[in-house]
N, C-alpha and C positions, 0 to 999 in steps of 0.2 A: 476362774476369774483371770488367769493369767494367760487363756487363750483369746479372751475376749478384744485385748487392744490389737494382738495382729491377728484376728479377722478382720476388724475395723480397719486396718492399714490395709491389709489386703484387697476388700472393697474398695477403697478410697484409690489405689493404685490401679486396679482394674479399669473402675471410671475415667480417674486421669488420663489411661491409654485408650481409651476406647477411640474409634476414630472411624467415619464415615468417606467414601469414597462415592464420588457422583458424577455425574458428566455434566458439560457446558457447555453450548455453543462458543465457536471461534467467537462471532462477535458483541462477547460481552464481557466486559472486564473483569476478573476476579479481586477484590480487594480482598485486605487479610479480616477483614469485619465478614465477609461474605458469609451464608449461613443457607445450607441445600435448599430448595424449595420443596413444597410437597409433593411426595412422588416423583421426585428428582430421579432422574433417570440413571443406572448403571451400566447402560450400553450406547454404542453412540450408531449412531446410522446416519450415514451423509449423502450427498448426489456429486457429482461432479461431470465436465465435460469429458470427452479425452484431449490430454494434455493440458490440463485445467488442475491448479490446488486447493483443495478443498480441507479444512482445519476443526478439529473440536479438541477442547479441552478437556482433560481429567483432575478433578480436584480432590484435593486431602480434607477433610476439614478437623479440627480434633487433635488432640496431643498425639505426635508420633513422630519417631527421631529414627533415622538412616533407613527413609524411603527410597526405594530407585523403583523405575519404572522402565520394561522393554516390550519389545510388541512383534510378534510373528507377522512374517510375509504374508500378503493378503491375496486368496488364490479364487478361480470362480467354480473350480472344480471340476476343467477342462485343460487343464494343465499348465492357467496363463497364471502369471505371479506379480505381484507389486512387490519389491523388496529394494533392501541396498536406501542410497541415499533419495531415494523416492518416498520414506518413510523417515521423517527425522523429530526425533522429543526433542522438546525444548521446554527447560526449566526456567520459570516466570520470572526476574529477579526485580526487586521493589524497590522503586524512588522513592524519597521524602519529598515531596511538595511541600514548601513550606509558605508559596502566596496563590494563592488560586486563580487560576487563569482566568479572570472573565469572569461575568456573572452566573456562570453555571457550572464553573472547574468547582475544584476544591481541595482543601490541604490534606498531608498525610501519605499515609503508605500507598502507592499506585504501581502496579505490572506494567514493566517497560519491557527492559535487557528482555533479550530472549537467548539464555546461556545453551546452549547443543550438547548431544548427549556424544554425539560423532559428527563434526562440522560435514556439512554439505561442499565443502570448499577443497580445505586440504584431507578431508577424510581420516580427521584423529581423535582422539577420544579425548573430550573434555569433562570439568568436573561437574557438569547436572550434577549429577547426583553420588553419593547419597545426600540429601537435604533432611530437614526437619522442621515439624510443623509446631507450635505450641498451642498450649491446651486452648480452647475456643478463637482460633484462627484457620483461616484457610489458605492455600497454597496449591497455585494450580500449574500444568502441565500442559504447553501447547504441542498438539500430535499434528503435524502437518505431513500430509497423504498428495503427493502427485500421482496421477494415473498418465503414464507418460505417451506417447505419440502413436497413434494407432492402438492402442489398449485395446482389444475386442470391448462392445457393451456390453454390459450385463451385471449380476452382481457378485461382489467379492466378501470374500470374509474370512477373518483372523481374529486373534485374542491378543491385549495388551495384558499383561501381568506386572503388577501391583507388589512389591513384598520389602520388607525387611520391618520395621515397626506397622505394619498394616498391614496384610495380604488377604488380595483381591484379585479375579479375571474380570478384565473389560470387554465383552466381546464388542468386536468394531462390522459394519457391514456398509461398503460402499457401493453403489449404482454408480455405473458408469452410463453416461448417455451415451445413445446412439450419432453422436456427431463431436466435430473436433474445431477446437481454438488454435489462432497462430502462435507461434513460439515469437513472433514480432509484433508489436505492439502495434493494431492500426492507429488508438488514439494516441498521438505524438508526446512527447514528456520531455522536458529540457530541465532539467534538474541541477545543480551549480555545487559545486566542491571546490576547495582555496585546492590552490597549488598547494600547499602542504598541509592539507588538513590531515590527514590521515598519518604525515611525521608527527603533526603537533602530540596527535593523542597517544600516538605509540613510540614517543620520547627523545623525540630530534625533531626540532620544529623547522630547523634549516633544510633539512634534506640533503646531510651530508653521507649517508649512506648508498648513493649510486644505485646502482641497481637493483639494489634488497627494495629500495624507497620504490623504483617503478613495479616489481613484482608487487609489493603489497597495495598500490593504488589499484593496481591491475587487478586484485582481488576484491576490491570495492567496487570498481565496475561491476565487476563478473555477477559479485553480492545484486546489488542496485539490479542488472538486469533479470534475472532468476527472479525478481519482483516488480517486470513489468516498468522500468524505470530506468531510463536512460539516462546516463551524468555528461551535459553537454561538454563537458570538460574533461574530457578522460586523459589528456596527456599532462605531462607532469613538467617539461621545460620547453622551454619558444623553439617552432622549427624552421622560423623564418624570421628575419629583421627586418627594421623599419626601410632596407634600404633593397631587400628582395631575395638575399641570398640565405640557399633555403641545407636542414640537415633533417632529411624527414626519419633516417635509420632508427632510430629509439621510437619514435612514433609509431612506426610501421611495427616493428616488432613488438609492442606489447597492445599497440590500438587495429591493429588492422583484424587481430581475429576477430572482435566485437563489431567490426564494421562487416564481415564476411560471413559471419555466422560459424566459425570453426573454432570458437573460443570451448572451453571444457563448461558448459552454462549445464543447469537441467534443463532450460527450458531449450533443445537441441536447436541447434540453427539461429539462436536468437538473435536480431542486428541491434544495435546504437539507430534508433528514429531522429536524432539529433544532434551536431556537434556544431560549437560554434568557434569560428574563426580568432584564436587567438592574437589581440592587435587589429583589430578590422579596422583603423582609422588613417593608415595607409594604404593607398592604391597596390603596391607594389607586396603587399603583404596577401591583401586579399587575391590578387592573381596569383600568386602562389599555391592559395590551399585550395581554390578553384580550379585551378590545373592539377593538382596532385589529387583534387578526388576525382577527378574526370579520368586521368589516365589509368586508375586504378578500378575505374568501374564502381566506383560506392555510389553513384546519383540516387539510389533510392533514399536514401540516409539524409535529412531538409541539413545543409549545410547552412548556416546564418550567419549575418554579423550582426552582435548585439552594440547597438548603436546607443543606445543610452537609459538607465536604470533610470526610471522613477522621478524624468527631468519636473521640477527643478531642481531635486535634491543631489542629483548626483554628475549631473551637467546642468549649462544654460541653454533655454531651449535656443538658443543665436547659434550655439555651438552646432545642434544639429544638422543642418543643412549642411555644412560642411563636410563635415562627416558621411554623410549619405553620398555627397560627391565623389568622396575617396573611394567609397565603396561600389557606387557608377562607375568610373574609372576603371578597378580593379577588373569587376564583372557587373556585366550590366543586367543579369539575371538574380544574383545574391540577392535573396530577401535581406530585407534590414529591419532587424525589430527594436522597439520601443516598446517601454511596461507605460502605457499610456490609454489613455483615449480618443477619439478620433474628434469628441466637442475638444477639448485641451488642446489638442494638434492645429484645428483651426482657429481657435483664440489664440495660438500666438504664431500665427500663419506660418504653420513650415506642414511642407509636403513632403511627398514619396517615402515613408510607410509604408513598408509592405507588408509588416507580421503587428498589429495592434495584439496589445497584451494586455487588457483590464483585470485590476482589481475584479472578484468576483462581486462586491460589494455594490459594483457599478454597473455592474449588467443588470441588477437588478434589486434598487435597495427596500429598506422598509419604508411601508407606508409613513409620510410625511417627512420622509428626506429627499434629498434634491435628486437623485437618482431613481423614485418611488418609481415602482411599473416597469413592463418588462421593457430594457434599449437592448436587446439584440440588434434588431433591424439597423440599430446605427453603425454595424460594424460589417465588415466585411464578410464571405462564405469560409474563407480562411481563416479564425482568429481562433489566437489560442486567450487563454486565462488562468490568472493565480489565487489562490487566498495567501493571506500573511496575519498579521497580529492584528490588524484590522476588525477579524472575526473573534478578539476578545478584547480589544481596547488599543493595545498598540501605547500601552502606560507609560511617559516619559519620554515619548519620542517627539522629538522637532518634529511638527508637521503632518502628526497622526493625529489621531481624533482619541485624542485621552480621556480615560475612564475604564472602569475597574467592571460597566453594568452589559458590556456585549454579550450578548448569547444568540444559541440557535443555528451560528452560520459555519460549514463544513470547516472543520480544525484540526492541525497535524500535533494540539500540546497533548500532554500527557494527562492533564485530569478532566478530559472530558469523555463522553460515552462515545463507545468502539464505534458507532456506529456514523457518528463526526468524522471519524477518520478514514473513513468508506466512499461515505455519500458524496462527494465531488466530481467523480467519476461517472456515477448516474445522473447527474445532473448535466456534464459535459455532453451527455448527450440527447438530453431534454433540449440544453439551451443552444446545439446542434452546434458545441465546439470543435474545432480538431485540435487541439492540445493541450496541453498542462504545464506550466512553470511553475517552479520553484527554486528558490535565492540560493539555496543550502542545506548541507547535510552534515555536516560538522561543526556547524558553529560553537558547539560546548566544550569542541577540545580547545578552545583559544579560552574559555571563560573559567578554568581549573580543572576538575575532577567531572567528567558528565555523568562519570557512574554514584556518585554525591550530587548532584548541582544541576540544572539547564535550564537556570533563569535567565531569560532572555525577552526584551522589547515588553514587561509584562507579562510575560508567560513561563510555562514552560516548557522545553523540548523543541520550541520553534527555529528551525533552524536547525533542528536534530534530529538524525534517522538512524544515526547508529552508537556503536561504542566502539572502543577502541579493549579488542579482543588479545590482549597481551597473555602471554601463558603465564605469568606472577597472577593474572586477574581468573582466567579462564580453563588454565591448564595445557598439558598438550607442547609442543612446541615451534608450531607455525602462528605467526601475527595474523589475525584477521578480523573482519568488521563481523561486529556482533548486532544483529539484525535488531530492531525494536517493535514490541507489537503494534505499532501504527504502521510501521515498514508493510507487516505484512496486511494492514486494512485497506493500504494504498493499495497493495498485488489484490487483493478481492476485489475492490470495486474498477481497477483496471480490468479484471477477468467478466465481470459484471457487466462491464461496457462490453464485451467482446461478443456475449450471447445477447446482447441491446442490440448492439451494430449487425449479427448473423440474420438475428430475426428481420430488421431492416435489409439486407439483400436476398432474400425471400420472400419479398412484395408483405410484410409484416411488419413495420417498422410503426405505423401509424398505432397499434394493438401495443405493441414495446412501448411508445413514450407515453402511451398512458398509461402503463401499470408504472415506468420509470416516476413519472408526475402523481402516479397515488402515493408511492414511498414517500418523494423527498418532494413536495407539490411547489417548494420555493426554493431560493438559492439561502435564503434564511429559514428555512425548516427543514434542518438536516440530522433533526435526530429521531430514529426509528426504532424497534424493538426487532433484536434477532431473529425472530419470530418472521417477526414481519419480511424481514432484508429474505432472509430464508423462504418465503411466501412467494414473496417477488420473482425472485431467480425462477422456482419451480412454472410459475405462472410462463415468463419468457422460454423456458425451456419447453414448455406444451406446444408453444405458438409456434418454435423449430422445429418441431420434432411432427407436428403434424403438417408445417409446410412441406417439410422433407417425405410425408407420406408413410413416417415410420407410429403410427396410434397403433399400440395393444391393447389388449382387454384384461379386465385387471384377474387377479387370482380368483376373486368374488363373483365373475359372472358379467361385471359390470358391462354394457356396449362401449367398444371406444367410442375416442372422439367423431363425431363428423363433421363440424366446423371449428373453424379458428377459434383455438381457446377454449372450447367446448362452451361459447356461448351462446348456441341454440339446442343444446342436447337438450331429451325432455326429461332426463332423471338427474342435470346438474344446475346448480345453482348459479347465476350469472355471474363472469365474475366482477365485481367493481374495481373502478377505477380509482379516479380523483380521490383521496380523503380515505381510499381504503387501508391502506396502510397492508395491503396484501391478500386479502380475502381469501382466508386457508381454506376456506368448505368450496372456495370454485376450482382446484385444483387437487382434488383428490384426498384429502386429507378428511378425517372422520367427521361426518356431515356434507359431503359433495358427492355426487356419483359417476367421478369422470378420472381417469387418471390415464395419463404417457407412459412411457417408457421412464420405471424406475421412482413415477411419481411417491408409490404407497411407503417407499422404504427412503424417500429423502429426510426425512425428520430427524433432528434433534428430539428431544422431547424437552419437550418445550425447547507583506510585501517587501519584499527588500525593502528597509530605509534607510535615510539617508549615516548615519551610523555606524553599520555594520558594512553599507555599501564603501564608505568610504577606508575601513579597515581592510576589506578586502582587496581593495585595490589598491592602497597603500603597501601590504603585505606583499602580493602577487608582484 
């Protein structure tokens, strides 16, 4: 009898430890409720371009305490390697959401921070891990895999290992396509950071640290770019005054490698598509920084001067024309942008606009708003566009359209589906944009703790891309910007766009926007299933890979392709478009009989307002 209670505990502790290990697609959120599906997969098999990142998850589910997790170089058995910081874990760390963004967010524990096991940046070992999981929760691991520049195609393969309260091998196998993405972003991205955002969260909001403050901005650039994301604002003090005389020395040395491509980025060579004119509302300012980029050679780089956020909230539109003058004057080439529309610009008569910047909401709203149906056509071939709090309500702002019931439309908050924080990007190039704004990337070190907190405008996270990577918080002893999983859904659907736009200079562009418009078919239905986003890509990637003339035949026999997409082969399935949400059987997947280069093995299995504008500029 006196064996019987610790067998009973022993059971009892067995069970408690017990813990399942599964895989995830990148774009799907792990909450701590998450619970494996069936036949949840133990190994991950991804696609990627070269020079393209491609991400999946490894999750815990189940009681277990001082997990770490590491992963061997991934080789094709020709003697090529992925290793080093082309291969980086990152441990999920969990917000509280405590008001839900929007009528389709929700409260509670959400995967943001995305803490590094060895930063990509300074190259030190932070504290991922060990972590631990409690009994009927999950906990997952973001494995992000660059195949870096020239990669031969083909497939690669390694093992992630799993151990300390769990031990598990994950085998990984990646396909490399036969073709390669720029390390510079074609579609354009002006992304906004307070002059001291990045002191505020890493404990000097003045920015009395000199140069330690430029090195560590300089590392948020470097961060932001490696994800397809340029911060139009990369310098940290004025290099020119209102009256022309200019000190560009500090500028140049920590912004010019980001303008030149010789910064230490993974993505090699990668430029800054954006910066804007510090002070553009004097003449003597803007010929300034139009001279200094001219004589330096950056003209590839859209130099702008942001002439007015969001008037009437942050200027009056009287004011504008003014200001457009200063910037005639200066250069009379300088694009001048405005977050506006081009009906608003002529309801209250002011011209010369060069960069219109709509709300996405306005390009194209829901049925029975005054925007209903698509108004591209009312903008120019140039125009770029943002989303803001708009696409969840925009709650308590002067001037927004308040309400707690928005859903559906592409969103950078934290409690919505990964696949919200993807889709803008394919949609940019459905609605044939050239580029992307957005207000801010810090906003949450100005509002307290962001690793506690990033309520903002009704949401959360908006206005947030990162954290502020202190070694009290992270470990290690270099300060750096701790990436957040929407950071990296922005780097996919910007990489996403990349094999949209390929396919389009291969006389395939018109096949791209329609598998683009099956995914995400409005600017208001932007949410997809992994699956599907995963479908999609693969689909775009047949349509390159057979313009490029490179169709194999699969392992099975199958006959490659012989038309675009393989949709007149007589043993594949057409693929659909519109409303298909990806059509896995037209692209190779079990029920299609047609596959590319690497198709069989891609599977998973399975606006600024007026507000904050004005704190920033009061700050700055």
């Amino acid at each position: 009898m006196k064996s019987l209670p610790l067998f009973v505990a022993l059971l009892a502790a067995g069970s408690a430890s017990a813990a399942q290990v599964w895989v995830a697609p990148a774009a799907q959120k792990i909450r701590p409720s998450a619970t494996p599906p069936a036949g949840a997969p133990a190994a991950a098999k991804i696609a990627a371009a070269k020079n393209e990142f491609e991400a999946f998850q490894v999750v815990v589910t189940g009681q277990a305490d001082g997990v770490s997790m590491s992963i061997d170089a991934l080789r094709d058995g020709a003697g090529h390697t992925i290793s080093g910081r082309d291969l980086v874990l990152y441990r999920e760390a969990l917000l509280n959401v405590t008001a839900q963004s929007g009528g389709d967010g929700g409260t509670g524990m959400w995967p943001d921070a995305l803490v590094p096991d060895v930063d990509p940046i300074a190259g030190e070992k932070r504290n991922a891990f060990p972590f631990s999981v409690p009994a009927n929760e999950s906990r997952a691991v973001l494995v992000d895999v660059h195949a870096p520049q020239a990669t031969p195609a083909g497939k690669y393969t390694g093992t992630l290992h799993v151990t300390g309260g769990v031990t598990q091998d994950v085998s990984v196998e990646l396909t490399v396509w036969d073709f390669e993405v720029p390390s510079t972003s074609t579609l354009r991205t002006a992304f906004g950071m307070a002059w001291n955002g990045p002191c505020m969260g890493h404990g000097d909001g003045s920015c009395s640290g000199g140069d330690s403050d430029q090195r560590l901005r300089a590392r948020y650039v470097q961060a932001a770019l490696d994800n397809h994301v340029s911060l139009h604002q990369p310098y940290f003090t004025s290099t020119v005054d209102s009256s022309g005389n200019e000190n560009w020395g500090t500028f140049d040395q920590y912004v010019s490698p980001f303008l030149e491509g010789t910064a230490d980025t993974r993505l090699k060579g990668a430029k800054l598509t954006s910066v804007s004119v510090n002070g553009a509302t004097a003449s003597p300012v803007v010929k300034a920084w139009s001279n200094h980029f001219k004589s330096k050679g950056w003209t590839s780089t859209t130099l702008f001067a942001y002439v007015c956020d969001e008037p009437p909230l942050t200027c009056q539109w009287s004011d504008i024309p003014g200001r457009i003058a200063q910037v005639r004057a200066g250069d009379p080439s300088m694009p001048t942008l405005v977050t506006t529309t081009t009906w608003e610009a002529q309801k209250n008569g002011v011209s010369g606009i060069d960069l219109f910047v709509p709300v996405i909401n306005y390009v194209e709203g829901k049925p029975g708003s005054a925007e209903a149906g698509d108004q591209r056509s009312k903008f120019a071939a140039n125009t770029w566009w943002y989303q803001s709090c708009m696409s969840f309500g925009c709650t308590g702002v002067g001037g927004g359209r308040d309400g707690t019931g928005e859903s559906g439309w592409p969103t950078y908050a934290v409690d919505s589906d990964a696949t919200r924080n993807r889709a803008m990007e394919w949609m940019s190039f459905t609605y044939d944009m050239t580029g992307e704004l957005y207000y801010e990337v810090t906003m949450g070190y100005f509002n307290g703790d962001p690793w506690v907190s990033q309520s903002a405008f009704g949401g959360t996270g908006d206005g947030t891309l990162f954290y502020p990577g202190t070694p009290a918080k992270i470990g290690g002893q270099t300060e750096i910007p701790v990436e957040s999983l929407r950071l990296k859904g922005i780097r996919d659907g910007m990489e996403d766009y990349e094999l949209l736009n390929l396919a389009k200079k291969l006389g395939v562009g018109d096949q791209a926007k329609a598998i683009a418009a099956g995914l995400f078919p409005k600017t208001y239905q932007a949410t997809a299933t992994a699956a599907a986003v995963d479908s999609a890509r693969a689909e775009v990637a047949a349509l390159i890979l057979h313009a490029l003339g490179k169709d194999v035949q699969t392992p099975g026999g199958t006959p490659p392709c012989t038309t675009t997409a393989c949709s007149t082969d007589p043993v594949q399935t057409t693929p659909t478009t519109t409303g298909s949400k990806g059509g896995l059987a037209s692209i190779g997947y079990p029920g299609g009989g047609c596959s590319s280069t690497g198709m069989q093995s891609l599977w998973l299995a399975v606006p600024v307002f007026a507000l904050f504008a004005f704190r920033r500029r009061r700050t700055a």
